[in-house]
matplotlib code that plots the C-alpha trace (Angstrom):
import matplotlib.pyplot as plt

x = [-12.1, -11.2, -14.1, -16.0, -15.0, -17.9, -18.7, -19.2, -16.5, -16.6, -18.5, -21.7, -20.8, -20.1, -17.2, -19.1, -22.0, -25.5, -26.2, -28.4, -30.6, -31.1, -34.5, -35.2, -36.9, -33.4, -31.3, -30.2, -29.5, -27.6, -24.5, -22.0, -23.7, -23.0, -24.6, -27.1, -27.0, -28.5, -26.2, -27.8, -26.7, -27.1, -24.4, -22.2, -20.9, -24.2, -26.4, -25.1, -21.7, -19.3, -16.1, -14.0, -16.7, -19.4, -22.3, -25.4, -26.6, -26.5, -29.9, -29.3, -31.9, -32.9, -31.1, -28.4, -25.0, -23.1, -20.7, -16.9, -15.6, -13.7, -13.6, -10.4, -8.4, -11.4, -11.2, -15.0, -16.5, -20.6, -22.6, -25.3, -28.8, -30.9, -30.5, -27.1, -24.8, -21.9, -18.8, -16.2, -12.5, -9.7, -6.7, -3.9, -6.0, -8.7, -12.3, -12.9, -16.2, -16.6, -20.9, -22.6, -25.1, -27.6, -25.3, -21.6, -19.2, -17.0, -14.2, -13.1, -9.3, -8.8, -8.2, -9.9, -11.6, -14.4, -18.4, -21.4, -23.8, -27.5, -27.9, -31.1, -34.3, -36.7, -35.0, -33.3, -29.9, -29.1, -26.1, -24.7, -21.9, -19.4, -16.5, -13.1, -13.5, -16.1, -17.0, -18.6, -15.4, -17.0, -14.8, -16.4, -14.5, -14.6, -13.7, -11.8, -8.5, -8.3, -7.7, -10.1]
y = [198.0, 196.3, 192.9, 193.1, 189.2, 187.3, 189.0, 186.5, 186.0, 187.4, 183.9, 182.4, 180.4, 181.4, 180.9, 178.6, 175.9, 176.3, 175.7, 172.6, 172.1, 168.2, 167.8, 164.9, 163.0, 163.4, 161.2, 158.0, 154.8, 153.1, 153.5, 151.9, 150.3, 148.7, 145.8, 147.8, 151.4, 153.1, 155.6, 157.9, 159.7, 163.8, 165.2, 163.1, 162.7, 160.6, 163.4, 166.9, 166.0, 166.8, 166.3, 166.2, 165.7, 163.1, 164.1, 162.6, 161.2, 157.6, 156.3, 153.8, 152.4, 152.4, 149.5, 149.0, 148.8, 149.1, 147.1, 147.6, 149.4, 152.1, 154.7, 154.3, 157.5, 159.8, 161.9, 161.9, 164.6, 164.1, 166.0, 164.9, 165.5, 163.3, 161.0, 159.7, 157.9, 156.0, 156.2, 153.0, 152.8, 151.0, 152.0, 150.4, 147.1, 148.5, 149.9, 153.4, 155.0, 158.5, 159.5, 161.8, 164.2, 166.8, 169.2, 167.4, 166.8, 164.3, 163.4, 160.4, 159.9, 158.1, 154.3, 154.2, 151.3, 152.6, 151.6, 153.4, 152.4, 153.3, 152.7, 154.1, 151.9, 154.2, 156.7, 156.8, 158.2, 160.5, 162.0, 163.9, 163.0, 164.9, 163.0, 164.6, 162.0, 162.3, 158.3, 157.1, 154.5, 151.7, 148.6, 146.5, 144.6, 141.5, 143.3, 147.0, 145.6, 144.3, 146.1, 144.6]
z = [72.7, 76.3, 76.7, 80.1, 82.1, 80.9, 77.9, 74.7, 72.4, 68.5, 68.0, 68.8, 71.2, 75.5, 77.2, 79.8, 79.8, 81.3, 84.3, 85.3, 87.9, 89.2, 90.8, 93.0, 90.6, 88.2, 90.7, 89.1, 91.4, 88.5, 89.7, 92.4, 95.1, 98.3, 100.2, 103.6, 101.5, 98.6, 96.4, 94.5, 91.6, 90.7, 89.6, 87.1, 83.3, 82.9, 84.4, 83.2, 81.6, 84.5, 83.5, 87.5, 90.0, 91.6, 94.1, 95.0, 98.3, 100.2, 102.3, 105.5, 106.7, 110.5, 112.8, 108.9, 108.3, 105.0, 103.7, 104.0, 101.3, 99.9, 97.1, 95.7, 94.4, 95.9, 97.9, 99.5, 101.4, 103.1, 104.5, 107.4, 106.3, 108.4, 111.4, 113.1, 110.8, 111.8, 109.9, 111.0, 109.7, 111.0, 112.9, 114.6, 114.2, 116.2, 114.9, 115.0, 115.1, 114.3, 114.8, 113.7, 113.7, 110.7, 110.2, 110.4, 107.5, 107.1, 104.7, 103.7, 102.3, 99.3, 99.7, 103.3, 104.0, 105.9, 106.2, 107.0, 110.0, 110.9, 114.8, 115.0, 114.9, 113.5, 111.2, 107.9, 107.8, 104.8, 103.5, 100.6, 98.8, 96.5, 95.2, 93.9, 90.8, 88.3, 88.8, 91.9, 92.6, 95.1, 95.7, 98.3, 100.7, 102.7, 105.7, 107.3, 107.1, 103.4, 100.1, 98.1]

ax = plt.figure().add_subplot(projection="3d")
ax.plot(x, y, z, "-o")
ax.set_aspect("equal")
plt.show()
């Protein structure tokens, strides 16, 4: 007899885990934080037992800027919720602004020294964050151009 994919095996227990659902009131703010931003946790080890992956959201507050810093071996991909962040790297020795808008992505290369900015007096940015690591990896920086 030929198993169906997805059917249980001769044991008790299934080939998968069970999904979990992490409300708003589950997301943790223990984790990595930079100076002008608020990280919050969902999805993590700590959370639901993931074992390769990081997501939860960041807050900027109207007329704020982050930090510099950068996420080590992540890779970081966000998604614009709310307002008009600004996301600043280097280049060449220059400052590079890349803005945004509810509905953009952006990725973030591993070791990129980069900060987020709120230019807007009124609103809140928000973004969501899902990281290629299962740790949130923050190492703040003393500036763009340094490496830690």
């Amino acid at each position: 007899m030929t198993e169906e994919p997805g059917a249980l095996d001769q044991g008790t227990r299934a080939w998968h885990g069970a999904v979990v659902r992490v409300g708003p009131d589950g997301l943790r703010t223990d984790t990595a934080q930079s100076p002008g931003m608020m990280r919050f946790e969902a999805i993590s080890a700590t959370t639901v037992g993931s074992a390769r992956l990081w997501m939860g959201e960041t807050h900027v507050a109207p007329a704020t800027r982050s930090g510099d810093h950068h996420h080590g071996e992540s890779e970081t991909a966000i998604f614009v919720v709310s307002g008009h962040p600004v996301f600043v790297f280097a280049e060449d020795g220059r400052e590079v602004r890349v803005a945004t808008a509810p509905g953009d992505y952006v990725w973030v290369p591993p070791f990129a020294p980069h900060r987020e900015e709120n230019p807007d007096p009124d609103e809140e940015a928000v973004v969501v964050i899902a990281r290629s690591t299962q740790q949130a990896i923050v190492v703040n920086l003393t500036g763009l151009s340094t490496t830690a």
